[in-house]
DSSP file (Angstrom, degrees, kcal/mol; ACC not computed):
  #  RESIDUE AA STRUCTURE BP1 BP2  ACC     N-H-->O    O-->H-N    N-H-->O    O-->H-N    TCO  KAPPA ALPHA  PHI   PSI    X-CA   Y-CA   Z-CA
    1    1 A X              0   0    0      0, 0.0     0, 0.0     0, 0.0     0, 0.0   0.000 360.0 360.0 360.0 102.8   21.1  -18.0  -12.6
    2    2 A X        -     0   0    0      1,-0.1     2,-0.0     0, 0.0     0, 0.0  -0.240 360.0-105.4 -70.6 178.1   17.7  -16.9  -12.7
    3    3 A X        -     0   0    0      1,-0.1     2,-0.5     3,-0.0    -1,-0.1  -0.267  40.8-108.9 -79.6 166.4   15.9  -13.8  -11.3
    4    4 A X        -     0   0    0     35,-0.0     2,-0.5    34,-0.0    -1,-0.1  -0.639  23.3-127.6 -90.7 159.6   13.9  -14.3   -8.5
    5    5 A X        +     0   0    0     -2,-0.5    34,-2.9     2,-0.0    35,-1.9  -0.929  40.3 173.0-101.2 110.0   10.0  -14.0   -9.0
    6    6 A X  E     -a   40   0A   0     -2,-0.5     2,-0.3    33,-0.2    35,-0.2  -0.951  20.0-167.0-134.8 145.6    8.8  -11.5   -6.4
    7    7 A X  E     -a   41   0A   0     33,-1.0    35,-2.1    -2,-0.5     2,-0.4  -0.972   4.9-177.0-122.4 145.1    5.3   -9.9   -5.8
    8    8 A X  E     +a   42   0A   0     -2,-0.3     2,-0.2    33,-0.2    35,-0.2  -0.862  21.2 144.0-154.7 113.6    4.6   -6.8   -3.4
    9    9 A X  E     +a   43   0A   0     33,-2.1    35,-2.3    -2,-0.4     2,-0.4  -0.607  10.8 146.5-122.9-161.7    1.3   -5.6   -3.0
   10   10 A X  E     -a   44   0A   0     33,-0.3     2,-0.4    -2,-0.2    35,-0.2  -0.984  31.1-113.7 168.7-158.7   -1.1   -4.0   -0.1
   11   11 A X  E     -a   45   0A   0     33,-2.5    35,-3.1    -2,-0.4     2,-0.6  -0.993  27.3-109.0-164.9 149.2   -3.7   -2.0    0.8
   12   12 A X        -     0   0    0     -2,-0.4     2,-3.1    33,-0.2     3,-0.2  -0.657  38.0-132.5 -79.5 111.7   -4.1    1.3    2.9
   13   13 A X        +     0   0    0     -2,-0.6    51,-0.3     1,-0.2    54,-0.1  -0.074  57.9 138.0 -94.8  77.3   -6.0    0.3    6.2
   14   14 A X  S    S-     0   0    0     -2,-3.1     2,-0.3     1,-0.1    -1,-0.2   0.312  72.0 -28.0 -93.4  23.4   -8.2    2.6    6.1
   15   15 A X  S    S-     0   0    0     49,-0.3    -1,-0.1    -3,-0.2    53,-0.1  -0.901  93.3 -46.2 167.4 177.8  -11.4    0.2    7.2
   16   16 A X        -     0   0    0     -2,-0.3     2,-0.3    -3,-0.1    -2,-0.1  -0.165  55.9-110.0 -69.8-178.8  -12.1   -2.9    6.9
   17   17 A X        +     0   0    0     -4,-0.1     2,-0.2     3,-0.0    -1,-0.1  -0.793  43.4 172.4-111.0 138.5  -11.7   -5.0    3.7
   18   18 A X    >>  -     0   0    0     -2,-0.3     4,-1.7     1,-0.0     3,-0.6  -0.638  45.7 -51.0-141.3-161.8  -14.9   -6.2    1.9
   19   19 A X  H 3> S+     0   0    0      1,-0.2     4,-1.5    -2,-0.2     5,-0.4   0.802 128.4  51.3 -38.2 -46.0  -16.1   -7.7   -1.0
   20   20 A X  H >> S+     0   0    0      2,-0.2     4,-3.4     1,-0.1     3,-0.8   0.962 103.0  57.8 -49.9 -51.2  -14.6   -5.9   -3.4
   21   21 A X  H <>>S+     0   0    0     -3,-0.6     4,-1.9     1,-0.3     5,-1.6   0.875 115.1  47.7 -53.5 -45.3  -11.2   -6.4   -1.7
   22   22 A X  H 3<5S+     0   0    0     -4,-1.7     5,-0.3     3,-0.2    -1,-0.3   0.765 113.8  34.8 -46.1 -47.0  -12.1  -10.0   -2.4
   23   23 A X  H <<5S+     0   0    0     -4,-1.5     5,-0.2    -3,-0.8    -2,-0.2   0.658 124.7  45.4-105.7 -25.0  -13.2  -10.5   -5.7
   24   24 A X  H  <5S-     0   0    0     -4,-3.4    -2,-0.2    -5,-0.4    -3,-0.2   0.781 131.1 -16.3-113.7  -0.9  -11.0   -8.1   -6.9
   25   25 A X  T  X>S+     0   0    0     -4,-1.9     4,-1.2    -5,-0.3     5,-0.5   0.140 118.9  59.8-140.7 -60.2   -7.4   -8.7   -5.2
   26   26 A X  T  4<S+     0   0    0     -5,-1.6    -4,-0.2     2,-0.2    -3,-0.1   0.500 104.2  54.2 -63.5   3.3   -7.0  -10.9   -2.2
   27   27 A X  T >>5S+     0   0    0     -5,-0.3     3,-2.4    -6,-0.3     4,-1.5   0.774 117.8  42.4 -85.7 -67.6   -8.8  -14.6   -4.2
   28   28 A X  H >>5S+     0   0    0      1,-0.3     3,-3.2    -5,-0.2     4,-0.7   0.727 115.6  49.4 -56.8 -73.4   -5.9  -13.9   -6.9
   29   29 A X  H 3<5S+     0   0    0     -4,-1.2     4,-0.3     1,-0.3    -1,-0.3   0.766 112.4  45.9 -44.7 -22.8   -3.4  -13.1   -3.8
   30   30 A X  H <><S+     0   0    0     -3,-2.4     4,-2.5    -5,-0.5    -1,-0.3   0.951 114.9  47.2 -80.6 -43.0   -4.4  -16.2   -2.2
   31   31 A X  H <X S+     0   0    0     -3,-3.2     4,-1.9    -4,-1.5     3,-0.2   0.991 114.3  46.9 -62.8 -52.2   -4.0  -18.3   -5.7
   32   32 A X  H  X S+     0   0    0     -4,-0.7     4,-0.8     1,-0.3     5,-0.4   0.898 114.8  50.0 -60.3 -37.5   -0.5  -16.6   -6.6
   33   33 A X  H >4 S+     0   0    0     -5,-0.4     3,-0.8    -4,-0.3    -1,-0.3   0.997 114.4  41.9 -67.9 -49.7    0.6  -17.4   -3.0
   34   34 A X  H 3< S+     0   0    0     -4,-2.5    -1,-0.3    -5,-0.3    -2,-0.3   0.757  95.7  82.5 -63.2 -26.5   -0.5  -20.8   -3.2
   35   35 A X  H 3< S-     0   0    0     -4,-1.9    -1,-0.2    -5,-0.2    -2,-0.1   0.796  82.9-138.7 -76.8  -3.5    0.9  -21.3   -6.7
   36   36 A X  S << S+     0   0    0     -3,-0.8    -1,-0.1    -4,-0.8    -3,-0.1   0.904  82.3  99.7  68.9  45.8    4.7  -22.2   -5.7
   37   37 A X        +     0   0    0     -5,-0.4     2,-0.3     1,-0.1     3,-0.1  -0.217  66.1  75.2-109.0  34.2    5.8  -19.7   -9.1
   38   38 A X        -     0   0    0     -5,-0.2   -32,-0.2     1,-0.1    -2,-0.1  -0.949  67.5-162.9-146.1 131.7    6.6  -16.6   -6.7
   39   39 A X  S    S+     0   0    0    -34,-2.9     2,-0.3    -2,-0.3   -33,-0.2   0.754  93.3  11.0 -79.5 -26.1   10.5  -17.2   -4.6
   40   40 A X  E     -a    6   0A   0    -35,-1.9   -33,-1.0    -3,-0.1    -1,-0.3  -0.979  64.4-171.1-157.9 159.4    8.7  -14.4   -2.5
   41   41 A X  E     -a    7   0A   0     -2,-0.3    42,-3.1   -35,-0.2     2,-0.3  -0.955  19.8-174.5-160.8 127.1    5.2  -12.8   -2.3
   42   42 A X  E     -ab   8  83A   0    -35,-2.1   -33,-2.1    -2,-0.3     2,-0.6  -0.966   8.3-165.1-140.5 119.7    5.2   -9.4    0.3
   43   43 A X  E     -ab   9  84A   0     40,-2.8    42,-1.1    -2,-0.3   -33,-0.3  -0.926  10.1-146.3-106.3 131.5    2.0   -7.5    1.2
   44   44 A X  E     -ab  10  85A   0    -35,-2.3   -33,-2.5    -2,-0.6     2,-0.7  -0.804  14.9-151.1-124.0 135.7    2.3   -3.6    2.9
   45   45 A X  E     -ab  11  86A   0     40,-1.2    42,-3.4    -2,-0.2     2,-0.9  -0.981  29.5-147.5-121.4 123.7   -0.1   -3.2    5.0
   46   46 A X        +     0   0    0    -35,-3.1    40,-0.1    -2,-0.7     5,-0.0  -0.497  41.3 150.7-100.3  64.0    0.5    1.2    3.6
   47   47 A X    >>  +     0   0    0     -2,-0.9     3,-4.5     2,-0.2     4,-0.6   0.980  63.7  54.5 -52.2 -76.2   -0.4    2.7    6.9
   48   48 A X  G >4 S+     0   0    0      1,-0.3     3,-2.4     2,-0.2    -1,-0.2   0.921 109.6  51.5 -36.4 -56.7    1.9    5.7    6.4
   49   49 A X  G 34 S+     0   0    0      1,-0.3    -1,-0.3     2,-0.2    -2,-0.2   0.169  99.2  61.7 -79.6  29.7    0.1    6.3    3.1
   50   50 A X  G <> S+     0   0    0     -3,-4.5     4,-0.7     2,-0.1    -1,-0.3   0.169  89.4  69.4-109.3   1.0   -3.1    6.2    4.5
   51   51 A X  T << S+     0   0    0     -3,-2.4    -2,-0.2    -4,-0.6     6,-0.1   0.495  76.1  80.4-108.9  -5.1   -2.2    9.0    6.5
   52   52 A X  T  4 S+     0   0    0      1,-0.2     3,-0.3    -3,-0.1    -1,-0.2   0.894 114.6  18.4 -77.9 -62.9   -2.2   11.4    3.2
   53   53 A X  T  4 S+     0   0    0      1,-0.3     2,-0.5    -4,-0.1     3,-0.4   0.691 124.8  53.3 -88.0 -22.4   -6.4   11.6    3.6
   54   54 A X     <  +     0   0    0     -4,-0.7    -1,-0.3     1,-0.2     7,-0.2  -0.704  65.7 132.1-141.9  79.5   -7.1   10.5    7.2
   55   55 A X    >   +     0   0    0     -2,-0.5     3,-0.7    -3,-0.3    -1,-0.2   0.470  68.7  61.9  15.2 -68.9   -4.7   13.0    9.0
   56   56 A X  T 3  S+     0   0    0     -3,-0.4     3,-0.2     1,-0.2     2,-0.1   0.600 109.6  34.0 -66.7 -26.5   -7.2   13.9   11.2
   57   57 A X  T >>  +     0   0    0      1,-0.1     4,-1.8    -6,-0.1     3,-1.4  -0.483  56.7 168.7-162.5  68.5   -7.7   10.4   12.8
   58   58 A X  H <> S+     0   0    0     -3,-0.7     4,-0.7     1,-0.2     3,-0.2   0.904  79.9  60.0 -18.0 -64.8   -4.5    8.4   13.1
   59   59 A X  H 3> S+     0   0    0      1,-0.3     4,-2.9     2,-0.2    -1,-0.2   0.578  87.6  62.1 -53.7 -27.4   -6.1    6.1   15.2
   60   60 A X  H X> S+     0   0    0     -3,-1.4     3,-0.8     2,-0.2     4,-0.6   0.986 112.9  45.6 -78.9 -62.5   -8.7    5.0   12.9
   61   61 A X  H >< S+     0   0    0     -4,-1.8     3,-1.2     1,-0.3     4,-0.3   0.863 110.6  52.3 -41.9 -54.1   -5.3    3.7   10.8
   62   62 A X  H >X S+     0   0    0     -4,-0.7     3,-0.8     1,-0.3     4,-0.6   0.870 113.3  43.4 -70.7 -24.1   -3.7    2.2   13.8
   63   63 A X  H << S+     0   0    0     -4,-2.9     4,-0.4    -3,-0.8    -1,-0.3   0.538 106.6  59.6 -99.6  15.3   -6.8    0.1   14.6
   64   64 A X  T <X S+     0   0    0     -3,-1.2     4,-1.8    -4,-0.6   -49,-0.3   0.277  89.5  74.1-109.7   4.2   -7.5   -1.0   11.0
   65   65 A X  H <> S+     0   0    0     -3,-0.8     4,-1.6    -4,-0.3    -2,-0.1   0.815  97.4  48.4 -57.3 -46.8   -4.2   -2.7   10.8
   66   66 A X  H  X S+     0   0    0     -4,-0.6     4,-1.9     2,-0.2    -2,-0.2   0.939 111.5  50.4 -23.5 -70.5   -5.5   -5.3   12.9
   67   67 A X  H >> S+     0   0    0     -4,-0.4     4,-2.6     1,-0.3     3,-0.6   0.938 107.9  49.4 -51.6 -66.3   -8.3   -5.5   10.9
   68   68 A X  H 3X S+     0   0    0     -4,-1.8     4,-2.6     1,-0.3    -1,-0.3   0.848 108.0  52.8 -46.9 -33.7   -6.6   -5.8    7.9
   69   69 A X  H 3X S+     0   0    0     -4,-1.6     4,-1.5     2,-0.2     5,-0.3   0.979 113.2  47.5 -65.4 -40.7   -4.3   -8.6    9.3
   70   70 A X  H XX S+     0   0    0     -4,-1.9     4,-2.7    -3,-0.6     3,-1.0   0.991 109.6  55.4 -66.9 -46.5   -7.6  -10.5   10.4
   71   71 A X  H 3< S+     0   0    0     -4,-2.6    -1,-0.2     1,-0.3    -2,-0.2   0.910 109.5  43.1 -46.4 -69.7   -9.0   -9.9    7.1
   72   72 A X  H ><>S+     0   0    0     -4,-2.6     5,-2.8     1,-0.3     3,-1.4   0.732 111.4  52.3 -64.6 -32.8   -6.1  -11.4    5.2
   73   73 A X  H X<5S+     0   0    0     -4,-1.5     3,-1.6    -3,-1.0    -1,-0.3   0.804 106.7  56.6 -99.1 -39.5   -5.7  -14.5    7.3
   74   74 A X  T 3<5S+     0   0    0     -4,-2.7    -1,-0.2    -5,-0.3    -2,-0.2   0.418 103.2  50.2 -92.1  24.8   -9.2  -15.2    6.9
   75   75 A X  T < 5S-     0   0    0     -3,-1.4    -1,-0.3     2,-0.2    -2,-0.2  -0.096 130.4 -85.4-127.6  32.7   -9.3  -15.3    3.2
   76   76 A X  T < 5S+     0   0    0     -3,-1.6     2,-0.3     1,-0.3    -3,-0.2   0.308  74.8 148.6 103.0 -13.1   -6.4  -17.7    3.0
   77   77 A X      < -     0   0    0     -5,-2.8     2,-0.5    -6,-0.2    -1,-0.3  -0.702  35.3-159.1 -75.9 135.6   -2.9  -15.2    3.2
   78   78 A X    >>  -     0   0    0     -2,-0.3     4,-2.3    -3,-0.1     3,-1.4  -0.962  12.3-154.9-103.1 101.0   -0.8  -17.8    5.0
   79   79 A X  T 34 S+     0   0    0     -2,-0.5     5,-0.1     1,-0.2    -2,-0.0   0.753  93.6  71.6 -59.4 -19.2    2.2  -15.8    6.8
   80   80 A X  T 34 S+     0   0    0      1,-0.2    -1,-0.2     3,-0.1     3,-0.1   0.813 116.2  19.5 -79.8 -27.9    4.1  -19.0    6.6
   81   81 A X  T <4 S+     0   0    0     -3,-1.4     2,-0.3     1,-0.2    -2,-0.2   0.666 124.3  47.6-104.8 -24.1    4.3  -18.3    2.9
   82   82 A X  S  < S-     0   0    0     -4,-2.3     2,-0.3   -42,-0.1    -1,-0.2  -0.975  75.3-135.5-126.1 144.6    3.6  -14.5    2.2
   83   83 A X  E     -b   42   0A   0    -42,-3.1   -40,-2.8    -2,-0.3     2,-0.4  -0.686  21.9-164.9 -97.9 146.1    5.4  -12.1    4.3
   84   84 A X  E     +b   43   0A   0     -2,-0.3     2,-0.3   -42,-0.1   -40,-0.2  -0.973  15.9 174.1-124.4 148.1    2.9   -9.2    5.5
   85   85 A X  E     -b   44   0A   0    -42,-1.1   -40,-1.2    -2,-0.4     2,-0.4  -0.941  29.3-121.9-141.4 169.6    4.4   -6.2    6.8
   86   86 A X  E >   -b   45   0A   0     -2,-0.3     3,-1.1   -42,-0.2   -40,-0.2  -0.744  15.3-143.3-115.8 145.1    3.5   -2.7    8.0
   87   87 A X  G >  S+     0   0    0    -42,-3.4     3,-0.8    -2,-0.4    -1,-0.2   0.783  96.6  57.0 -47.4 -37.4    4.9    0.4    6.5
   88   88 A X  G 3  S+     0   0    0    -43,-0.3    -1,-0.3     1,-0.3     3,-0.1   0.546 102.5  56.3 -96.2 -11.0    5.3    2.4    9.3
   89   89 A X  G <  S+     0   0    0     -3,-1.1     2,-0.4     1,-0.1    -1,-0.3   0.069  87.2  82.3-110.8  29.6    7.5   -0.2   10.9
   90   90 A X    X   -     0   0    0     -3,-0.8     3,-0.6     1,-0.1     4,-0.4  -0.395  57.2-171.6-125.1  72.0   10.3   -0.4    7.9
   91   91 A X  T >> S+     0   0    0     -2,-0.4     4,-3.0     1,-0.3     3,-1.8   0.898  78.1  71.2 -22.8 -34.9   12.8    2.6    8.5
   92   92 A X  H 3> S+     0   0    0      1,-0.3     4,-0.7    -3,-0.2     5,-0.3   0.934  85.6  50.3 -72.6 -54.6   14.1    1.8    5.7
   93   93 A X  H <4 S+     0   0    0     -3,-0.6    -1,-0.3     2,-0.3    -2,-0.2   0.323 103.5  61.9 -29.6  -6.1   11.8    2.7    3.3
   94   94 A X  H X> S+     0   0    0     -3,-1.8     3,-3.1    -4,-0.4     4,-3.0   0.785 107.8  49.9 -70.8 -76.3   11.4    6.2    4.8
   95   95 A X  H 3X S+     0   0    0     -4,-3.0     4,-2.0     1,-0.4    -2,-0.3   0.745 112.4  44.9 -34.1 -69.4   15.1    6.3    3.9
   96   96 A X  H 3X S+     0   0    0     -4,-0.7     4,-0.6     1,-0.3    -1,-0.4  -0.001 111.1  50.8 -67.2  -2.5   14.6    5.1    0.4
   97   97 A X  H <> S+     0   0    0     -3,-3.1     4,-2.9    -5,-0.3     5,-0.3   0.545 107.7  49.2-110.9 -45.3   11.7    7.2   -0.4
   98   98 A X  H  X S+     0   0    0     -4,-3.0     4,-0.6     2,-0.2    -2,-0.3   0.990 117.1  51.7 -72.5 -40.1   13.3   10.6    0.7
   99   99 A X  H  < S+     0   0    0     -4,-2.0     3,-0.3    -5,-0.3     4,-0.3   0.926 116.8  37.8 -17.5 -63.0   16.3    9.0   -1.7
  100  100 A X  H >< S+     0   0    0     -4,-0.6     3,-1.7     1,-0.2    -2,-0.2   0.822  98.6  73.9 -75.4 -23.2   14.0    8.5   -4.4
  101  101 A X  H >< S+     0   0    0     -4,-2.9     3,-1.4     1,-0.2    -1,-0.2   0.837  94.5  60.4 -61.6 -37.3   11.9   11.6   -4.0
  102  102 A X  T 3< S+     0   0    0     -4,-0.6    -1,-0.2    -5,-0.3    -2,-0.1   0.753  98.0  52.3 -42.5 -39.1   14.9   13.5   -5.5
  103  103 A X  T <  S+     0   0    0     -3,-1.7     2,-0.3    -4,-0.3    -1,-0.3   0.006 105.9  65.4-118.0   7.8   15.1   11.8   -8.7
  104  104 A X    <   -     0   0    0     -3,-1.4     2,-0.2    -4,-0.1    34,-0.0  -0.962  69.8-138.9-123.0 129.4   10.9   12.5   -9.4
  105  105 A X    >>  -     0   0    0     -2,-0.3     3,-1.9     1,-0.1     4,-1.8  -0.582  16.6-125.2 -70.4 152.8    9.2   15.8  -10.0
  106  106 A X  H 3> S+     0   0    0      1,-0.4     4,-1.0    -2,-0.2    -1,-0.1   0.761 115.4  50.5 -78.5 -14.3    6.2   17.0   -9.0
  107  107 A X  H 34 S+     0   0    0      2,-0.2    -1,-0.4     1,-0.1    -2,-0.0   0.307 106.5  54.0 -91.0  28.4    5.1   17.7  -12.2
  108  108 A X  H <> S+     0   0    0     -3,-1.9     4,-0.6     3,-0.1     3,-0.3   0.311 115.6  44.3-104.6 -34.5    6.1   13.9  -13.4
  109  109 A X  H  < S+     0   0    0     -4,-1.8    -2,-0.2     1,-0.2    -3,-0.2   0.690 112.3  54.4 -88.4  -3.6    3.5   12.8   -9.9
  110  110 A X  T  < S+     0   0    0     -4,-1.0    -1,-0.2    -5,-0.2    -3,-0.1   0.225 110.4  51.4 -94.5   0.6    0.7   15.9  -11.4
  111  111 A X  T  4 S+     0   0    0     -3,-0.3    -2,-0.2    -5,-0.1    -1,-0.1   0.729  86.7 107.6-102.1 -34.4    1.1   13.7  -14.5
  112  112 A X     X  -     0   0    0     -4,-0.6     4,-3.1     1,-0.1     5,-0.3  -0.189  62.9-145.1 -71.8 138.6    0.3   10.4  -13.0
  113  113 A X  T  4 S+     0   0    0      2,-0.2     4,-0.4     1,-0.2    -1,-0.1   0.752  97.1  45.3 -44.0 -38.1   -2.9    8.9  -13.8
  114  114 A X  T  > S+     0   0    0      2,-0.2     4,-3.8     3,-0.1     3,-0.3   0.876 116.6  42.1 -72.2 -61.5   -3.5    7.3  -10.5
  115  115 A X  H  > S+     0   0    0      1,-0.3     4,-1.6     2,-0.2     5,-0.3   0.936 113.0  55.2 -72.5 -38.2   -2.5   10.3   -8.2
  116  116 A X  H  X S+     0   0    0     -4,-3.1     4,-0.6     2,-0.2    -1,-0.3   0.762 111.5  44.4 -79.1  -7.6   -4.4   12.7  -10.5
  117  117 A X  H  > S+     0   0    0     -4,-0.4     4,-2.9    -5,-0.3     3,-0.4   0.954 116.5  45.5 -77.5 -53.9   -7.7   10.5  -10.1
  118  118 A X  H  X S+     0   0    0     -4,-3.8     4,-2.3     1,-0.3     5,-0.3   0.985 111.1  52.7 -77.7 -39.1   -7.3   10.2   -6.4
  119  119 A X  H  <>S+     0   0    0     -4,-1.6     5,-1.2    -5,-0.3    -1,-0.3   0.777 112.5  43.7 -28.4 -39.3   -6.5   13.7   -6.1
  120  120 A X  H ><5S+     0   0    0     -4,-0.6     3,-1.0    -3,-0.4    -1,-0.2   0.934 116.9  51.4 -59.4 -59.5   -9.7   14.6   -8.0
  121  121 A X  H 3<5S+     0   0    0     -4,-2.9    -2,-0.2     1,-0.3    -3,-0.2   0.885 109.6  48.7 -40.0 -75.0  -11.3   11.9   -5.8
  122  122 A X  T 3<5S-     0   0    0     -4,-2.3    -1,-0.3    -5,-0.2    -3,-0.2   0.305 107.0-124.0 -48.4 -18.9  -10.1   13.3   -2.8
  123  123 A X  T < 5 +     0   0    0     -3,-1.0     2,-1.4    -5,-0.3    -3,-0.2   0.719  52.1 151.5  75.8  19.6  -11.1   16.6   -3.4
  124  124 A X      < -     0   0    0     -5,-1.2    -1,-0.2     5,-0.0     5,-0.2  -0.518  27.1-156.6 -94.7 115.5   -7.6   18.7   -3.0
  125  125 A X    >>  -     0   0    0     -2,-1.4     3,-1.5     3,-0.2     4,-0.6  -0.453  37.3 -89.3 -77.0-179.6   -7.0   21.7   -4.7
  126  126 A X  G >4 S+     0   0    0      1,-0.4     3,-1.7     2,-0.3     2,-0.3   0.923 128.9  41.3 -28.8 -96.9   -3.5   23.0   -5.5
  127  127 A X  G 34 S+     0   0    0      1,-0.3    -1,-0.4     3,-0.0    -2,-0.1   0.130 118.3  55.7 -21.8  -7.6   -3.0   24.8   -2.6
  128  128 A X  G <4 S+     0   0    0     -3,-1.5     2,-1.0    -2,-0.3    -1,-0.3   0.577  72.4 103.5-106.3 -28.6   -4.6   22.0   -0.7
  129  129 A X  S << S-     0   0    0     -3,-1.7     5,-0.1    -4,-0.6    -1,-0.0  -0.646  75.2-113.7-110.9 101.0   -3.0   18.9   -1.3
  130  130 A X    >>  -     0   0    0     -2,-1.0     3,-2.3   -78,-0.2     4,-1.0   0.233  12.5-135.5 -14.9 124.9   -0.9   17.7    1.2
  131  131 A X  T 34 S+     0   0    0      1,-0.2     4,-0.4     2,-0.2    -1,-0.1   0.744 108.5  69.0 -79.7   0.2    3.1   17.5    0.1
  132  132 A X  T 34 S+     0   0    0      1,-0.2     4,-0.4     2,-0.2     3,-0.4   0.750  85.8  65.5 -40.7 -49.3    2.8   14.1    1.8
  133  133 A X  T <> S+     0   0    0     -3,-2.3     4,-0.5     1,-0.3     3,-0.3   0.678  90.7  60.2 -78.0 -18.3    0.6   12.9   -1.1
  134  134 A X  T  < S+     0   0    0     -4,-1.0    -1,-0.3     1,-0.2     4,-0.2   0.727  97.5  71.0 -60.1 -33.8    3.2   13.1   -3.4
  135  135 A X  T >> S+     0   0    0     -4,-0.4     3,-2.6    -3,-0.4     4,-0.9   0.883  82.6  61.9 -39.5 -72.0    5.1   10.5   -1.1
  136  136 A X  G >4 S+     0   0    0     -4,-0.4     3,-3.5     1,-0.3     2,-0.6   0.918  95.4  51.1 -90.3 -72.2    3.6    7.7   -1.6
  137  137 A X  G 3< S+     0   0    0     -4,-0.5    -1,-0.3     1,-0.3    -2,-0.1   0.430 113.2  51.0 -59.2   5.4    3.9    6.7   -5.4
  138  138 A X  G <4        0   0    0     -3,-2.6    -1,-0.3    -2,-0.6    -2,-0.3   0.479 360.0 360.0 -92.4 -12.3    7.5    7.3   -5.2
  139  139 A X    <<        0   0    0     -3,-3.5    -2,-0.2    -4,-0.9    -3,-0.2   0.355 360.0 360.0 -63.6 360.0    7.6    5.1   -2.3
């Protein structure tokens, strides 16, 4: 029996999606979807972990979900083939994060390359930095 071939990506909707988002994920996500090698192909539209930085203006999240969905449907993600779904609406993964959250240290996420860039990026000091932010790359 083989494994199944599964992909799960996304993006934070924190505006709209633009050229970059194009050239540099969503043409490959349209090819992979299209190429019948993946049993399942899942895109998170990471609402909750947009919420790390942009605190201050929920709303700007809830109404760039939208966006994001138009965005994707009009560069070819086909729902019929890729499932897209929103973070904030999967309980379960709440569950599963405060699970996993147990089993990582914060000094193992102060290590990570990604989270120390956007942290940099972002502008948080120590004493600053949302315990939030910590969330999301154990998620």
């Amino acid at each position: 029996m083989s494994e199944k071939k599964i992909i799960l990506t996304g993006d934070r909707p924190t505006g709209r999606l633009h050229l970059g988002h194009y050239v540099g994920s969503l043409l490959r996500r349209v090819e992979l979807q299209n190429s019948g090698e993946f049993d399942e192909i899942n895109i998170l539209i990471a609402d909750d972990q947009a919420l790390t930085d942009n605190v201050e203006d929920p709303g700007k999240i809830r109404s760039n979900i939208v966006n994001v969905v138009l965005d994707y449907l009009s560069v070819g993600i086909d729902p019929a083939k890729t499932t897209i779904c929103v973070q904030s609406a999967l309980p379960a993964l709440h569950a599963l994060t405060f699970y996993y959250m147990n089993l990582v240290t914060t000094a193992r996420l102060s290590r990570n390359p990604t989270v120390k860039a956007e942290i940099q990026m972002r502008g948080f000091a120590d004493e600053g930095l949302p315990a939030g932010f910590f969330c999301y790359p154990v998620s």
